[in-house]
C-alpha positions as CSV (number, residue, x, y, z in Angstrom):
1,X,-42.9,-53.4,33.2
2,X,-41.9,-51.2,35.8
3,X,-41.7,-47.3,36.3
4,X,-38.0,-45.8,36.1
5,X,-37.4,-42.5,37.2
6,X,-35.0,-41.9,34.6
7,X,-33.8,-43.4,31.3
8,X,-29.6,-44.1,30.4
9,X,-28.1,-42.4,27.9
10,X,-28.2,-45.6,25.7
11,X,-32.0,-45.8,25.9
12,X,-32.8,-42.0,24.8
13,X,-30.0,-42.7,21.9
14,X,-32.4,-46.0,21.0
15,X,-35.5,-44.4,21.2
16,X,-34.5,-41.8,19.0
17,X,-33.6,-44.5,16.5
18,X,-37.0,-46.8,16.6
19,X,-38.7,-43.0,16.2
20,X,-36.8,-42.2,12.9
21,X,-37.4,-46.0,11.6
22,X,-41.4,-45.2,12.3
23,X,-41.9,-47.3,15.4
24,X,-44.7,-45.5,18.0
25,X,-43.7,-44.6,21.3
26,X,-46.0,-47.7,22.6
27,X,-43.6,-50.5,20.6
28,X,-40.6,-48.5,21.4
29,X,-41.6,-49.1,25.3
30,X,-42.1,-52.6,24.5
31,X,-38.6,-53.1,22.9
32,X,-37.2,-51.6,25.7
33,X,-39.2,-52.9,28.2
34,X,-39.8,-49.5,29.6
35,X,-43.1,-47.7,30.6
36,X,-45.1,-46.1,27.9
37,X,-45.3,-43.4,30.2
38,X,-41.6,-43.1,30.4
39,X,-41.4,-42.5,26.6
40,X,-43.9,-40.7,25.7
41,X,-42.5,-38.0,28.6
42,X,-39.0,-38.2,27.1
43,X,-40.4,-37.4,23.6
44,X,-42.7,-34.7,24.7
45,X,-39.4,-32.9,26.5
46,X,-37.3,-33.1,23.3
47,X,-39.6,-32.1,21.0
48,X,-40.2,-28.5,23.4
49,X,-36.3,-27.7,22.6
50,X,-34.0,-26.6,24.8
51,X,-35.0,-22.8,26.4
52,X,-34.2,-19.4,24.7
53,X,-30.8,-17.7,26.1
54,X,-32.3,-14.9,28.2
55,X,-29.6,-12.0,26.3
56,X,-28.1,-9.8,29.7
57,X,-28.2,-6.3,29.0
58,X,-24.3,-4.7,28.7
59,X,-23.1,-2.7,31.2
60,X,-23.6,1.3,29.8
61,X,-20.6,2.8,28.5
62,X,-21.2,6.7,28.1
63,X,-20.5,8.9,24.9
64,X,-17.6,10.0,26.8
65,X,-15.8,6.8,27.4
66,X,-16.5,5.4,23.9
67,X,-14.3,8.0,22.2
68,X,-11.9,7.8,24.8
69,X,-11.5,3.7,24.0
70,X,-11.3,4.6,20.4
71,X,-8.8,7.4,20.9
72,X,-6.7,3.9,23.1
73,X,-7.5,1.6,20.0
74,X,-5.5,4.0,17.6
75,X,-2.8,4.1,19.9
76,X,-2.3,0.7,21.2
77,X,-2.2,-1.7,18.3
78,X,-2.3,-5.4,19.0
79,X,-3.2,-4.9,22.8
80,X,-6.3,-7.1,24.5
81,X,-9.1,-5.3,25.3
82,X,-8.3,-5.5,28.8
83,X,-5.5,-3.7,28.5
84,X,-7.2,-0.6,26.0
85,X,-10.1,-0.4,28.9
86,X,-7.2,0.0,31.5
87,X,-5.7,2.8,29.4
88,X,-9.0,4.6,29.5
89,X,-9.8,3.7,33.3
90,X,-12.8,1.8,32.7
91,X,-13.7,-0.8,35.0
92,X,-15.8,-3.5,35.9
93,X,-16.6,-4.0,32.7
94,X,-16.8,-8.2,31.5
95,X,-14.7,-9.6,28.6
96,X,-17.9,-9.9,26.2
97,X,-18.7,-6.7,26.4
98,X,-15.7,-5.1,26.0
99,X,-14.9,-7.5,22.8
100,X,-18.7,-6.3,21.5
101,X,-18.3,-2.2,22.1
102,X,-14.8,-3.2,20.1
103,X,-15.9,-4.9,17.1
104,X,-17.8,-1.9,16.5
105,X,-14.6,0.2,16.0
106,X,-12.5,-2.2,14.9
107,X,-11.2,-5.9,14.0
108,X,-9.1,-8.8,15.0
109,X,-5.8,-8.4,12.7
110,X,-2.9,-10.0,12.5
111,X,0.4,-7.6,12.6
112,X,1.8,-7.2,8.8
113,X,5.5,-8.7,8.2
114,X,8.2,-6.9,6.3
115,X,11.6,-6.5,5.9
116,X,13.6,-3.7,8.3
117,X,14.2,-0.6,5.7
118,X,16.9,1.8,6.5
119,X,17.5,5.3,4.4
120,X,20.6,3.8,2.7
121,X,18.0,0.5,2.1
122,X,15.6,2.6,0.3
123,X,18.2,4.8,-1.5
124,X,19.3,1.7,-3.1
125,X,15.9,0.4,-4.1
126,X,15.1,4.1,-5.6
127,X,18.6,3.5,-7.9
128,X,17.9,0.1,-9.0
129,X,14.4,1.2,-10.0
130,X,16.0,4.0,-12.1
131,X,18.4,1.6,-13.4
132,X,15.9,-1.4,-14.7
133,X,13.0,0.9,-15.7
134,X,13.5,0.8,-19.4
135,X,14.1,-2.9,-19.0
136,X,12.4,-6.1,-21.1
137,X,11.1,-8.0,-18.5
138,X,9.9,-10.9,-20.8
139,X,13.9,-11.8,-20.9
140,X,14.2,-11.7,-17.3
141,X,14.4,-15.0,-15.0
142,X,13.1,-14.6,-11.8
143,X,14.6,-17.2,-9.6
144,X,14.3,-18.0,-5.7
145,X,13.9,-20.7,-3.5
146,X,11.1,-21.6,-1.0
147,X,10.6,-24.3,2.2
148,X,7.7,-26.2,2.7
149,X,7.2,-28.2,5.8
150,X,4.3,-30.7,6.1
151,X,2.2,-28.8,8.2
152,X,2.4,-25.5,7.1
153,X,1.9,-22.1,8.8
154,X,-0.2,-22.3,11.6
155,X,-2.5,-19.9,10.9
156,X,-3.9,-21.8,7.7
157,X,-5.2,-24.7,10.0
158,X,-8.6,-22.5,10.6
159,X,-12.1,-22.5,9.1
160,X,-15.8,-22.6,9.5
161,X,-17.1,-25.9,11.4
162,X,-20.7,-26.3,11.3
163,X,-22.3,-26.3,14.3
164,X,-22.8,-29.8,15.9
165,X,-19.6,-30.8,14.9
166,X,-16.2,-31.3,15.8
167,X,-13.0,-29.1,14.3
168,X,-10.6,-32.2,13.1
169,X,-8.1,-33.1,14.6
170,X,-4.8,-32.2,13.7
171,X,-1.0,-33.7,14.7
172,X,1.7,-31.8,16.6
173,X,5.3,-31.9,15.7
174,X,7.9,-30.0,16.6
175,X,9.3,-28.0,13.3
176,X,6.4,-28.6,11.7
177,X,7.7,-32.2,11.3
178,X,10.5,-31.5,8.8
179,X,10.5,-29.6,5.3
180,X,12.0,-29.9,1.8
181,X,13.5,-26.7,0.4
182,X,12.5,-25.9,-3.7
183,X,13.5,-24.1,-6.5
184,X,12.3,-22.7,-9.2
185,X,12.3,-19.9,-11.8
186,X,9.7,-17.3,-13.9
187,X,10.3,-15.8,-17.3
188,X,7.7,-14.3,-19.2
189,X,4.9,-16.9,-19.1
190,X,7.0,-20.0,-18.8
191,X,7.8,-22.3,-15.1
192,X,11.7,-23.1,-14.6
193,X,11.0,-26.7,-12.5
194,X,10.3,-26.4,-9.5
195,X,13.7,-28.5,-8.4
196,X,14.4,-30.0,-5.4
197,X,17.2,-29.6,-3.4
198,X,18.3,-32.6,-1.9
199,X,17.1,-33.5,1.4
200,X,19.9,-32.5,4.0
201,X,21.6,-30.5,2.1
202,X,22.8,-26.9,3.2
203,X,23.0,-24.1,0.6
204,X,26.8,-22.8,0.6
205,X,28.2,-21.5,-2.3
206,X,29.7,-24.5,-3.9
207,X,26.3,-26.9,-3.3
208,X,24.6,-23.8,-4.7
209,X,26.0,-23.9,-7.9
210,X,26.7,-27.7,-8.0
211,X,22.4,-27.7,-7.6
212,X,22.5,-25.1,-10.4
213,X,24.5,-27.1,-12.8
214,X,22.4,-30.2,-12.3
215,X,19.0,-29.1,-12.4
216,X,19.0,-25.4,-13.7
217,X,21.9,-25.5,-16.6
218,X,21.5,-29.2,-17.8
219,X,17.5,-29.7,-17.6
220,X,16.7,-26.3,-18.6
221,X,19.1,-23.8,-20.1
222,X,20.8,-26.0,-22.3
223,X,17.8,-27.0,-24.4
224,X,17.9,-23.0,-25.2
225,X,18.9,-21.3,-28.2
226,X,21.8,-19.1,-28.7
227,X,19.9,-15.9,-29.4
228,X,17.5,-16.3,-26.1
229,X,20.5,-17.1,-24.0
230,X,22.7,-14.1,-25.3
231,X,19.5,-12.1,-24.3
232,X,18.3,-13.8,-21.2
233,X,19.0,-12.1,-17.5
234,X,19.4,-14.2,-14.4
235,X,17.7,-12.5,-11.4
236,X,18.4,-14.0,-7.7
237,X,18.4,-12.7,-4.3
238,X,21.2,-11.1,-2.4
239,X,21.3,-14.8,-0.1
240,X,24.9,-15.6,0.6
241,X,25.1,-18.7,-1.0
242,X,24.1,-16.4,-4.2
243,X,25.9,-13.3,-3.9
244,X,29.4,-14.6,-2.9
245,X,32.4,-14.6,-4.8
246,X,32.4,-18.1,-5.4
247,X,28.7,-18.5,-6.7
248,X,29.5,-14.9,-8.8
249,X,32.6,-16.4,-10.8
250,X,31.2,-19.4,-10.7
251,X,28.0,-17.7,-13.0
252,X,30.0,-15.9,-15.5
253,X,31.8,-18.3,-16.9
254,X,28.8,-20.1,-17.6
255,X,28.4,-16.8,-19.4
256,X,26.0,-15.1,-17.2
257,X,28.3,-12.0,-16.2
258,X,27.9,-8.3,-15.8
259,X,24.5,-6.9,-17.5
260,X,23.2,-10.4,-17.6
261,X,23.1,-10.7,-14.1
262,X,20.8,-8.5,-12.8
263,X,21.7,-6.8,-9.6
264,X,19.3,-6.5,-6.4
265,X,18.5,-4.0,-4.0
266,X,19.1,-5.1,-0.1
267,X,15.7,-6.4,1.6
268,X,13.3,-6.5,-1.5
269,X,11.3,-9.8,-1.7
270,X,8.2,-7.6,-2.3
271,X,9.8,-6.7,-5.6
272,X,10.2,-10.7,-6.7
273,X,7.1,-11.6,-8.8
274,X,8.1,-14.9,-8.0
275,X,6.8,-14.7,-4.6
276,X,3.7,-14.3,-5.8
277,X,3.8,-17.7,-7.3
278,X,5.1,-19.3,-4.0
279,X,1.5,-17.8,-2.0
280,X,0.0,-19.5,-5.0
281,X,1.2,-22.6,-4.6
282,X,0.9,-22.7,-0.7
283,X,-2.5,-21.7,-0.7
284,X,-3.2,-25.3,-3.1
285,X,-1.3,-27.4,-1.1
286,X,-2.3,-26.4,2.3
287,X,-5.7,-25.6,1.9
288,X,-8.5,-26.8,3.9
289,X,-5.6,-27.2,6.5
290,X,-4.1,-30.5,4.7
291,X,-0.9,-31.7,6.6
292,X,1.4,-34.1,5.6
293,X,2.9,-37.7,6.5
294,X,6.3,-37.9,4.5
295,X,8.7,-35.2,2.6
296,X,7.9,-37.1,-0.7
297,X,4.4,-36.5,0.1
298,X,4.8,-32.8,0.2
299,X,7.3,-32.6,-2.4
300,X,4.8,-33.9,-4.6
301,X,1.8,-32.0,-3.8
302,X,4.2,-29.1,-4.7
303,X,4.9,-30.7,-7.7
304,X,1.2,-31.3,-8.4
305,X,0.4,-27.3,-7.4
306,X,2.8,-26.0,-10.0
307,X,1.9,-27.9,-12.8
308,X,-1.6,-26.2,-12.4
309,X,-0.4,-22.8,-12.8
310,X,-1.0,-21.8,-16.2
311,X,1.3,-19.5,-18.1
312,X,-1.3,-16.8,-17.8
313,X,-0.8,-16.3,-14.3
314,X,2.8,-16.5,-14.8
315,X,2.1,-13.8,-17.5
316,X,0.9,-11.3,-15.5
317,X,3.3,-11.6,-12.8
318,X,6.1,-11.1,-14.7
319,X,4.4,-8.2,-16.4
320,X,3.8,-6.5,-13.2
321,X,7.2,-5.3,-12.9
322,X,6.8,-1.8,-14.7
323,X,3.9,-1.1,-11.9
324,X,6.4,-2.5,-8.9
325,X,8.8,0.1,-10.4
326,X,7.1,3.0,-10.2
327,X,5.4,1.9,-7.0
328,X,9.2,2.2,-5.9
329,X,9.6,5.6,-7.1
330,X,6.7,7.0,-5.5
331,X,7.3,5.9,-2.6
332,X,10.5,6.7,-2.4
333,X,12.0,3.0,-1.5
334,X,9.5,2.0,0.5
335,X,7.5,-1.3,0.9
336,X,5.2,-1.7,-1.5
337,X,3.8,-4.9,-0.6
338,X,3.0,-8.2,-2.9
């Protein structure tokens, strides 16, 4: 058997295999018809590991400039460290570092979404709060609808990955390869669906109350008694398909007119506790980053998702109403969050 200089990829990969099924380095050179030499220097290299990264010192950033990147931090949300060590006139300093001296003062975030308020906005969120304070929540229906798409927000795809392995692998489509828009409704500690709206289907007016009548009114409110539907009160968003003159006539004479239909401040879905439930049910159905191959697929998981929240849950978010109200109030209008 001759002396190689060097072994193939494929040999180190089958020595490391007749090692773990208890062969000796002198039958593994026989197998392979390699030098015992040869093997018994390979094993010796692995088993010394691969050498300690030598850490480089950072460059020194005085007392002087650290308050003075802080002082850019504060100012300059969202900007890359290059830019907040530009601000301050600090140079030559390398990516790393700068990212290190910043995660001392602060964090990666992600900017917080809400709705554009306006004075006459929060004037009008301050009067409906005034109006509904003394209200029975337990006979309100919370209603709204959701999209899912069968990836889901792009943010969820992320998580820990051990080391040694590879982060999956996950498809591209444009539009998140299509969605299916849902329905559903809260009261007290009861689900209303969640319905599907048919697939293609654009929410005007008239398909909004044709969807109502054949879902809403003849799987669900009909089964009802008199007494809970003289007391009931239909909540929905200010969406144009909801709030038009069609959709509002259309409502009361199926008896859901004037105090039954509760009215709704411009630019409030903070105030919805039914919200709440949609984060609830995204979080199930997209965890771990799970994409989808078909709309029935995703419909289904929705399905699935809902039928697991209990009425407990659905409790308390209808019961946290009297605490969004006077969150309202003291803040005069303003956000309040979810």
């Amino acid at each position: 058997m001759g002396q190689k200089k060097d072994l193939t990829g494929s040999e180190k990969s089958k020595i490391v295999r007749y090692l773990a099924e208890g062969c000796s380095s002198l039958k593994t050179a026989k197998l392979l018809k390699r030098d015992h030499r040869t093997i018994k220097r390979f094993i010796q290299n692995s088993q010394q590991g691969r050498k300690k990264r030598v850490e480089k010192s950072r460059r020194k950033i005085t007392a002087h400039e650290l308050r003075k990147v802080k002082r850019a931090a504060a100012k300059m949300p969202l900007a890359t460290s290059l830019a907040i060590f530009q601000s301050c006139n600090i140079t030559g300093v390398p990516k790393s570092t700068r990212c290190a001296i910043l995660r001392d003062m602060a964090k990666v975030r992600k900017a917080e979404r809400r709705p554009p308020l306006n004075k006459t906005h929060k004037l009008k969120c301050q009067d409906w709060a005034k109006k509904y304070l003394k209200t029975d929540f337990s006979k309100v229906l919370w209603t709204d609808e959701m999209r899912v798409s069968l990836d889901g927000p792009d943010g969820w795809a992320r998580g820990w990955i051990g080391k040694g392995q590879r982060a999956p692998v996950r498809l591209r489509r444009q539009q998140g390869g299509g969605g299916v828009l849902v329905w559903a409704g809260i009261i007290k500690g009861e689900l209303v669906g969640p319905f599907r709206v048919e697939d293609g289907v654009k929410l005007n007016s008239q398909s909004y109350c044709q969807f109502l009548e054949d879902t809403f009114f003849k799987q669900w409110y009909r089964k009802k008694s008199a007494s809970f539907k003289k007391n009931m009160i239909f909540m929905q968003d200010n969406a144009p398909s909801h709030a038009s003159k069609y959709s509002t006539a259309w409502l009361a004479r199926k008896g859901i007119k004037e105090e039954k239909l509760m009215t709704w401040p411009p630019c409030s879905p903070d105030l919805n506790p039914i919200e709440n439930l949609w984060s609830i049910i995204k979080c199930e159905i997209y965890k771990e980053g799970k994409q989808y191959t078909s709309l029935n697929s995703v419909w289904e998981a929705v399905v699935a998702a809902a039928r697991n929240v209990d009425g407990e849950q659905i409790k308390t978010l209808t019961e946290s109403m009297d605490g969004r109200l006077l969150s309202v109030l003291a803040k005069k209008g303003g956000y309040i969050g979810r």
